[in-house]
C-alpha positions as CSV (number, residue, x, y, z in Angstrom):
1,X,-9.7,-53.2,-24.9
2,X,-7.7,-51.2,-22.4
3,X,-8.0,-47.3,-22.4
4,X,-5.2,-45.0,-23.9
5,X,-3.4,-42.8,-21.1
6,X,-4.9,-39.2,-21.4
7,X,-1.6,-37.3,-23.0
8,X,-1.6,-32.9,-22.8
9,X,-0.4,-31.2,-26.7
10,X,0.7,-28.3,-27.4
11,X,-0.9,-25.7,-29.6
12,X,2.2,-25.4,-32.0
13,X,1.8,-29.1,-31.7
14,X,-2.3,-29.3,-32.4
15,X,-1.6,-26.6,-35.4
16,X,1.4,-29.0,-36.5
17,X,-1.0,-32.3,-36.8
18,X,-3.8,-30.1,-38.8
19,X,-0.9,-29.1,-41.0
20,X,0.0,-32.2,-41.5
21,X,-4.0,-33.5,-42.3
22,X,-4.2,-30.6,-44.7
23,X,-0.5,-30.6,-46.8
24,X,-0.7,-35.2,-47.0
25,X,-4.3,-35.0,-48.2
26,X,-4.9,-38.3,-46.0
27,X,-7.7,-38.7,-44.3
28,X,-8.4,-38.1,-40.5
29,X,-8.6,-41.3,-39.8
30,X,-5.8,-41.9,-41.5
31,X,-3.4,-39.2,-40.3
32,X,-4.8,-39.6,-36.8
33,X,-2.5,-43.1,-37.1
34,X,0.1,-42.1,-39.0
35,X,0.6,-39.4,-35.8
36,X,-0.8,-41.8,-33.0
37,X,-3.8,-39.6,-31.9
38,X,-7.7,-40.4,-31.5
39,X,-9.5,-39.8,-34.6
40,X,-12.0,-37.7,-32.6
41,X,-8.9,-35.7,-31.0
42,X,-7.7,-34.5,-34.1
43,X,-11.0,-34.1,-35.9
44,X,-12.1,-31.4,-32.6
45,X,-8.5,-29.9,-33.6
46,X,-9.2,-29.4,-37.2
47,X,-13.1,-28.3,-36.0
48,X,-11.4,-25.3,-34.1
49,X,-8.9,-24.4,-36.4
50,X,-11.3,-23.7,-39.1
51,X,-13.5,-21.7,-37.0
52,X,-10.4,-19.9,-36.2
53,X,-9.1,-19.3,-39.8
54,X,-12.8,-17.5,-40.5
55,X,-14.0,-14.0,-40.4
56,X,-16.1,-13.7,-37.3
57,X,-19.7,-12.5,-37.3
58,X,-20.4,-9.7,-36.1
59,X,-21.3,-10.2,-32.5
60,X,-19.3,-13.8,-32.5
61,X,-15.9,-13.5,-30.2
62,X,-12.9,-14.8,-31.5
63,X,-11.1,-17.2,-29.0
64,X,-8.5,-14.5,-28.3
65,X,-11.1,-12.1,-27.4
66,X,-12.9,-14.8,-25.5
67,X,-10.0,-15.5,-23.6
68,X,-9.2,-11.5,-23.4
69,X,-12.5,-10.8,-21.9
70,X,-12.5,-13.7,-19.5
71,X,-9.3,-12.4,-18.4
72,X,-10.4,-8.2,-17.9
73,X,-13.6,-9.5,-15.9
74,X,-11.3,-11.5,-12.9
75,X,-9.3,-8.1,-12.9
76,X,-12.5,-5.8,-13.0
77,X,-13.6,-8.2,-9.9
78,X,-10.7,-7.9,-8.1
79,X,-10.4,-4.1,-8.6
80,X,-13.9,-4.0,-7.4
81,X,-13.1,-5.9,-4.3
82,X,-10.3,-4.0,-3.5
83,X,-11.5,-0.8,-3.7
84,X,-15.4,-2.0,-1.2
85,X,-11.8,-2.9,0.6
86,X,-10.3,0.7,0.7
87,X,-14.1,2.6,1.5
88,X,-14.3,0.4,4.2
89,X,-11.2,1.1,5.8
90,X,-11.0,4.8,5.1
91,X,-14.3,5.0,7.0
92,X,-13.1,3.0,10.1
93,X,-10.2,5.0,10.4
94,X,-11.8,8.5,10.1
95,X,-14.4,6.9,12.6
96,X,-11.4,6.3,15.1
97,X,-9.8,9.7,13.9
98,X,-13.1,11.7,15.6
């Protein structure tokens, strides 16, 4: 049995396969042929749209907010960085300025 080529989706076209699970009423393993996708692939897909589609606990992070807070800590790092940057340099040069 030779392996299937590992193929990249889209999210419009991840959202468009659930859709497509949910409005036919077939089941995944059906659907996952009808669409030629792994079962497994499009069961994970319907798996994260449902936690998506639900009211977060408190405490739980959405995947936005995940993503959003992922993103704020690389820039709080590199604003941290750059500013050890600028104390250094501000004391060389008033070190070489005496």
């Amino acid at each position: 049995m030779s392996r299937r080529k590992r193929r990249a989706f889209t999210d419009e076209q991840k959202a468009a396969s659930v859709e497509y699970v949910r409005s036919t009423g077939k089941t995944v393993y059906q659907a996952a042929q009808d669409l030629d996708l792994t079962e497994t692939a499009l069961r994970r897909w319907i798996s994260e749209a449902e936690k998506q589609a639900r009211p977060t606990e408190l405490g739980e992070l959405s995947a936005e907010e995940r993503a959003e807070l992922h993103r704020l800590r690389r820039e709080n790092q590199r604003l941290q960085m750059e500013r050890d940057f600028l104390k250094k340099a501000a004391a060389f040069f008033a070190k070489e300025s005496s």
